[in-house]
C-alpha positions as CSV (number, residue, x, y, z in Angstrom):
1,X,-225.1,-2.9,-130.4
2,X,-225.2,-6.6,-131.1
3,X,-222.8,-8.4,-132.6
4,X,-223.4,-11.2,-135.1
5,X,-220.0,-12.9,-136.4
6,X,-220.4,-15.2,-139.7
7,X,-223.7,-15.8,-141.4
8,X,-224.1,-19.2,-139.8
9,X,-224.5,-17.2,-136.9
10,X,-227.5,-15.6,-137.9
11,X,-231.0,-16.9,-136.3
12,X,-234.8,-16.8,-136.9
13,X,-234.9,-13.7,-134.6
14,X,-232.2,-11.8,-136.8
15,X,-235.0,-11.6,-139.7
16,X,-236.4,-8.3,-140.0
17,X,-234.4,-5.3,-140.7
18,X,-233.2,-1.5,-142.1
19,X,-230.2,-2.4,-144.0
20,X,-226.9,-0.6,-145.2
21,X,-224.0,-3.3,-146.8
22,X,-220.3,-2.1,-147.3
23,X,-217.2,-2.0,-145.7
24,X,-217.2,1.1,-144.1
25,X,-213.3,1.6,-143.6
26,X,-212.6,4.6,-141.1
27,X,-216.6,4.5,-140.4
28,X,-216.0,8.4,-141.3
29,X,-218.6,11.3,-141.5
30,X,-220.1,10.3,-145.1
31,X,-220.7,6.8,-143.5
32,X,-222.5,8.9,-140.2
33,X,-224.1,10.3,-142.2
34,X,-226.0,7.0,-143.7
35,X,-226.4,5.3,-140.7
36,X,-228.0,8.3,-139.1
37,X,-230.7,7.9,-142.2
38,X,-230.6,4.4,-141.8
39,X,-231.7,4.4,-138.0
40,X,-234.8,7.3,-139.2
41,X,-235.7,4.3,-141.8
42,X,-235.3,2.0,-138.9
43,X,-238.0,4.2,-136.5
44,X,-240.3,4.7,-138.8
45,X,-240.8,0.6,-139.8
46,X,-240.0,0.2,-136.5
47,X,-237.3,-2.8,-137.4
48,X,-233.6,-2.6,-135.7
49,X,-230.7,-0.8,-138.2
50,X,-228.8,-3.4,-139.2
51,X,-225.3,-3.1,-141.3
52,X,-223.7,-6.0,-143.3
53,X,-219.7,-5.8,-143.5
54,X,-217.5,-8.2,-144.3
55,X,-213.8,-9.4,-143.0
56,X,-211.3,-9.5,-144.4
57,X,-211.6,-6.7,-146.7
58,X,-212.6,-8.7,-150.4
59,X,-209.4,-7.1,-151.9
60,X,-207.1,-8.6,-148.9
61,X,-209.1,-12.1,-149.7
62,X,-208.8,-12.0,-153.1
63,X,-206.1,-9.9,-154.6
64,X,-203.9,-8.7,-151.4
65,X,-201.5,-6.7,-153.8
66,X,-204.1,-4.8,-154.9
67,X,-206.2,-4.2,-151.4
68,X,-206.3,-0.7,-149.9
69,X,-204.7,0.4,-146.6
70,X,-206.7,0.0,-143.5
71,X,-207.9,3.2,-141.8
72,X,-209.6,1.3,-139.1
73,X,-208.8,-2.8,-138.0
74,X,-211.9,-4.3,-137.1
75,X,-211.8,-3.5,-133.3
76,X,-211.8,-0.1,-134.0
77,X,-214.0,-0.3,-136.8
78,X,-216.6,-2.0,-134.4
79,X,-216.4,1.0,-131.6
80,X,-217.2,3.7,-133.9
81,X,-220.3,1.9,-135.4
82,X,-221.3,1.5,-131.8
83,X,-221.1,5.3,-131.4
84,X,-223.9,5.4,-134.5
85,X,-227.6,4.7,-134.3
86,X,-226.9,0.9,-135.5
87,X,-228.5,-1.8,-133.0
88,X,-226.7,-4.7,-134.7
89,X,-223.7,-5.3,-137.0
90,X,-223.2,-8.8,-139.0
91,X,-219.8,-9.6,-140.0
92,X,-219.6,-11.4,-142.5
93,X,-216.6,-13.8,-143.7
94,X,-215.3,-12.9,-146.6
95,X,-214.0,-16.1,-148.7
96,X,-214.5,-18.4,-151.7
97,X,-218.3,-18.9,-150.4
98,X,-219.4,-15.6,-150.7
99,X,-217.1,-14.2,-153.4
100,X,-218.9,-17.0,-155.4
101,X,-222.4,-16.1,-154.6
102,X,-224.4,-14.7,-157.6
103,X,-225.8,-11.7,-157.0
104,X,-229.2,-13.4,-157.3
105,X,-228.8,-15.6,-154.8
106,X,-227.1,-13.0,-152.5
107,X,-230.8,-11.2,-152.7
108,X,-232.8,-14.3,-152.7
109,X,-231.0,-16.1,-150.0
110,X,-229.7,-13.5,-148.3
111,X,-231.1,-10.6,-148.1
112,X,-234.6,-11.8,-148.1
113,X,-234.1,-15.5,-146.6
114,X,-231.8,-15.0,-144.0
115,X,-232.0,-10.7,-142.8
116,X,-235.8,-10.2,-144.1
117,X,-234.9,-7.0,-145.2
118,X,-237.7,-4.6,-145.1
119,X,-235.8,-1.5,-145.8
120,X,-232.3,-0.7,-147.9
121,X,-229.9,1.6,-148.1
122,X,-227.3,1.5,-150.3
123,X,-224.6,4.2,-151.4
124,X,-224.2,5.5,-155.0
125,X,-221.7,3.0,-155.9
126,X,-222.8,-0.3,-154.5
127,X,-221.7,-3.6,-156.5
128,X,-222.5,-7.2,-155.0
129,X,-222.6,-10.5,-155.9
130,X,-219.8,-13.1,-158.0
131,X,-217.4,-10.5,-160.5
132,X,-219.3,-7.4,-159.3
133,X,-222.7,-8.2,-161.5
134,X,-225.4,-7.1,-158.6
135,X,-226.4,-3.2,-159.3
136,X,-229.1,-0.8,-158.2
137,X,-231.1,-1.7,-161.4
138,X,-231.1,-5.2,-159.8
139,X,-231.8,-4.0,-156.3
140,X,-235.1,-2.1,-157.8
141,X,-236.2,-4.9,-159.6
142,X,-235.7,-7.2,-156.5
143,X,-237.7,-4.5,-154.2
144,X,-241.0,-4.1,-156.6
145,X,-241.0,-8.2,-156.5
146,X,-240.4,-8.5,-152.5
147,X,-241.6,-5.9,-151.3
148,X,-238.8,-4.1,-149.6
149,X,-238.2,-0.2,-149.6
150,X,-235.2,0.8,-151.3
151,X,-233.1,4.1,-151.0
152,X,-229.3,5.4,-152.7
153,X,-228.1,7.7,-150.7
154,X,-225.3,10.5,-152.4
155,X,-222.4,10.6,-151.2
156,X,-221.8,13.7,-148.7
157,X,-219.5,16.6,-149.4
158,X,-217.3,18.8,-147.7
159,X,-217.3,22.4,-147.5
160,X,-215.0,22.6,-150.5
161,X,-217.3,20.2,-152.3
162,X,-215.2,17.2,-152.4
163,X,-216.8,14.2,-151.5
164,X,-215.8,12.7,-148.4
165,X,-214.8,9.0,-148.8
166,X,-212.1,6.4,-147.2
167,X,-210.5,7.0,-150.3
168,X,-209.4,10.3,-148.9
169,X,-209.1,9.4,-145.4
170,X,-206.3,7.6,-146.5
171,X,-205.0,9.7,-148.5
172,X,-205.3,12.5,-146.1
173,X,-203.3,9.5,-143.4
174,X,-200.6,8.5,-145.8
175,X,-199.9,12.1,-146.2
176,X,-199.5,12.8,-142.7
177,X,-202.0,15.4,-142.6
178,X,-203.7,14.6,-139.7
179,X,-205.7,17.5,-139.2
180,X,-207.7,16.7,-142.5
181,X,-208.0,12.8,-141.2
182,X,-210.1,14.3,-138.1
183,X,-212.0,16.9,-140.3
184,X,-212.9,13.7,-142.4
185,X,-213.3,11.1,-139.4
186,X,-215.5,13.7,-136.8
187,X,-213.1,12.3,-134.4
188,X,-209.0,12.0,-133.9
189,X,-207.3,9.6,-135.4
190,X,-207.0,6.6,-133.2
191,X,-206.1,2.8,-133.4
192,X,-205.7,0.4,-130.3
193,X,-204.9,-3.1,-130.0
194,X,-203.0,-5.7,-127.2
195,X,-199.6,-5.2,-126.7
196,X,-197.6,-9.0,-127.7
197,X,-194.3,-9.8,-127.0
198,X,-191.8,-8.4,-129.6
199,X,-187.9,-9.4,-130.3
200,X,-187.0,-6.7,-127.6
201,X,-185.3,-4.7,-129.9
202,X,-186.8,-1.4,-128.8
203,X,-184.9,-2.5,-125.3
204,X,-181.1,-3.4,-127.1
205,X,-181.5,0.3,-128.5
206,X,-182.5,2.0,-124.8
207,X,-186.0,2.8,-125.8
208,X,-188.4,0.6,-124.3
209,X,-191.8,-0.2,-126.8
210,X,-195.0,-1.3,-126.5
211,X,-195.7,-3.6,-129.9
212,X,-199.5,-4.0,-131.6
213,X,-199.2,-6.1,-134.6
214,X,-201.3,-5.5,-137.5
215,X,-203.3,-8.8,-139.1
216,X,-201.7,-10.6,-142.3
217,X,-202.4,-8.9,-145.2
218,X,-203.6,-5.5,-143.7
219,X,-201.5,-2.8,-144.3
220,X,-202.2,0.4,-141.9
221,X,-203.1,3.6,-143.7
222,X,-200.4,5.9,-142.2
223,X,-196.9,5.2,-141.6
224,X,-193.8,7.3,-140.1
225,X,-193.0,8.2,-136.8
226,X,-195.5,10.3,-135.1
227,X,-196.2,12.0,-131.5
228,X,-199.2,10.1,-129.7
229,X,-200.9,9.9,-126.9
230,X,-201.9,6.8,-124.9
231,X,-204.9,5.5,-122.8
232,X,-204.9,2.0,-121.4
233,X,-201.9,2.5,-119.3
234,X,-202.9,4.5,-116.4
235,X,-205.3,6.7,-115.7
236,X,-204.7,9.4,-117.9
237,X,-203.5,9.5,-120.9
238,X,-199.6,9.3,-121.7
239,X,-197.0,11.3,-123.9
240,X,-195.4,8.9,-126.0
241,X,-193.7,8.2,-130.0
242,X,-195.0,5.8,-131.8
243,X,-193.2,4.3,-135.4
244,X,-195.9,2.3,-138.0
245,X,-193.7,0.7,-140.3
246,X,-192.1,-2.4,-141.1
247,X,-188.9,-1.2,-139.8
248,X,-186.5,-1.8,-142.3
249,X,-183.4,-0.8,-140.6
250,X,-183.8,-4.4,-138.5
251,X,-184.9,-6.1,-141.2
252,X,-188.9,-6.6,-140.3
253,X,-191.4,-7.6,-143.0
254,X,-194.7,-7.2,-141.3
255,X,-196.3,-4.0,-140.7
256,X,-196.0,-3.2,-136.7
257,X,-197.2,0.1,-134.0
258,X,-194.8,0.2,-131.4
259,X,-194.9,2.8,-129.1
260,X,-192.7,4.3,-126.6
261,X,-194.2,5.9,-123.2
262,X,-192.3,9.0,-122.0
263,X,-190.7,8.5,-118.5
264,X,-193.1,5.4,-118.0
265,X,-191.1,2.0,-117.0
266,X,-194.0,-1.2,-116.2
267,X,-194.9,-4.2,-118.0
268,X,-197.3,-3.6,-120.9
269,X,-198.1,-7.5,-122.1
270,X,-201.5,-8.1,-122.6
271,X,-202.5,-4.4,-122.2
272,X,-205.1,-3.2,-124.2
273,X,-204.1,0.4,-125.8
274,X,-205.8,3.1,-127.3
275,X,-202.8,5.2,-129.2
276,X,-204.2,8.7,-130.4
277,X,-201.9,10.5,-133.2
278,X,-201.0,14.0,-133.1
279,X,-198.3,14.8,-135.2
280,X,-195.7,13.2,-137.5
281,X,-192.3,13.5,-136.9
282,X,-190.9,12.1,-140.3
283,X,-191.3,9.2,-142.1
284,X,-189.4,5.7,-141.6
285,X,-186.3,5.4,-142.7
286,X,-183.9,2.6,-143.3
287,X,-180.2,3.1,-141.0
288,X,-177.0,0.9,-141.8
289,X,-176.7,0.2,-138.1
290,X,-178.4,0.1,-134.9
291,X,-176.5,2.9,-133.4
292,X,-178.0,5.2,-136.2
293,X,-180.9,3.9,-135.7
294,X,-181.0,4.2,-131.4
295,X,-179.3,8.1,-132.5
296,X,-182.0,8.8,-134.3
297,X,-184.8,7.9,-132.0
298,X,-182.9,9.7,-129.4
299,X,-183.7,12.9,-131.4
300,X,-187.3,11.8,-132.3
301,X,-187.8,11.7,-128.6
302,X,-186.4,14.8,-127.6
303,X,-188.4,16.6,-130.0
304,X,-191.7,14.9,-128.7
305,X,-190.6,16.3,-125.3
306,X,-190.4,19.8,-126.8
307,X,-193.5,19.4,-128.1
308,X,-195.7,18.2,-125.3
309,X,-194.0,20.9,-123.3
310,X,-195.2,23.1,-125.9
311,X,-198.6,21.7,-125.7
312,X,-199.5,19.1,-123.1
313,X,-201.8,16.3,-122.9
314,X,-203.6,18.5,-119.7
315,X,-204.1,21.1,-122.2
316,X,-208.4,21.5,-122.1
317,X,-208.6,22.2,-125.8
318,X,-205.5,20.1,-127.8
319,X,-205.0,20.2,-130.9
320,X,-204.4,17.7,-134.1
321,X,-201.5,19.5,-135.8
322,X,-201.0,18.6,-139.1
């Protein structure tokens, strides 16, 4: 899958294309779903499947207070889509430029001028363009005058016939109900990132962490302390408890993942890790000192032990338990 970061980036050869536009938070079944139609569109014109996302989210660029939790940073967001029928992905900066752009001119310019669009799918509630104004009405009108095929596909359901959408993802995450995150994702719940140097605080309180810092106004969409498993360490994945939070009994502000590896000692820095989450513990809470604090995640720990006795990472067939 080809990567294309910014629109200046784009070239003559990028013209030509099966098209999808969104976000695509969590890049979850419903979104599998369209790109698996996407990439038939794609075959049959015999164009590459091409989606247009943009970064930041327009929420975290516009109104941060108001933007949605992240299922999946960009990294990770990038890996799944490579796991889908797409053959190239354009990221596109999400700023005053763009948030400016009428929606004519996003067509006109862009869609047609710059991507050649020959086919385009879009899903049942797809806005564009400055204060929202760009519609399917518009699309239609813009395919009978260039000539492009356009399609609205509905959004899928689950068995209970509730539509599946990030929406619930992270509501499913926030809830700590990870077993409906996977039934929703088609895969475990997973973020990674590099391991930076922290304020070795995790070390005063006896309990050594690995810390993965979220970007600026991203918030993630589950939070707590949870038992995880971790690949990029060795070869094997590794028992460990991981707290997403803030960490309010130290004080913090920004949203961290640290992670503790059970009976692991070695330098993480610089370590790229892929942290898989099983269970939640409890949520985060705030302690009046450190020593309640270190007491605390003294007992998390020894309850993760319990459970990977219970059910360890060898196991052939684990299980998300929610």
């Amino acid at each position: 899958m080809e990567l294309v970061r910014g629109l200046h980036n784009l070239q003559p050869r990028h013209r030509g294309c099966a098209l999808t536009i969104g976000n695509f938070d969590g890049v979850h079944l419903g979104h599998q779903a369209m790109l698996d139609t996407l990439g038939l569109a794609a075959q049959r014109l015999g164009v590459p499947p091409l989606l247009l996302t943009f970064e930041p989210h327009p929420l975290e660029a516009l109104r941060p207070e108001q933007a949605p939790t992240r299922i999946t940073p960009l990294r990770d967001k990038l890996a799944a889509l490579a796991e889908t029928p797409l053959q190239r992905v354009v990221v596109a900066r999400f700023g005053a430029a763009l948030a400016g752009m009428s929606a004519e001119a996003f067509v006109d310019e862009l869609l047609i001028g710059r991507l050649g669009v020959r086919h385009l799918l879009i899903g049942d509630d797809f806005r564009f363009g400055r204060a929202r104004r760009g519609d399917y009405a518009m699309l239609a009108e813009a395919s009978r005058r260039h000539g492009f095929e356009l399609d609205r596909l509905e959004t899928l359901a689950t068995e209970d016939g509730e539509r599946i959408s990030s929406t619930r993802v992270r509501a499913a995450l926030a809830a700590g109900d990870l077993g409906e995150a996977e039934d929703l994702l088609g895969r475990p719940y997973t973020l990674s990132g590099r391991v930076v140097r922290g304020d070795a605080i995790g070390r005063r309180l006896g309990f050594r962490t690995a810390n993965i810092a979220f970007r600026a106004n991203q918030r993630p969409a589950l939070g707590g302390i949870f038992t995880v498993s971790v690949e990029g360490v060795a070869d094997r994945p590794l028992p460990g408890v991981a707290n997403v939070g803030t960490r309010p009994a130290v004080g913090g502000k920004r949203h961290l993942l640290e992670v503790h590896l059970l009976d692991w000692q070695g330098r993480l820095y610089g370590c790229h890790l892929q942290v898989r989450f099983l269970q939640r513990l409890r949520e985060e809470w705030h302690f009046d000192s450190l020593d309640a604090l270190s007491a605390q995640i003294g007992r998390d720990v020894d309850q993760a032990r319990a459970l990977f006795n219970d059910n360890p990472l060898s196991d052939p067939t684990p299980r998300t338990a929610t």
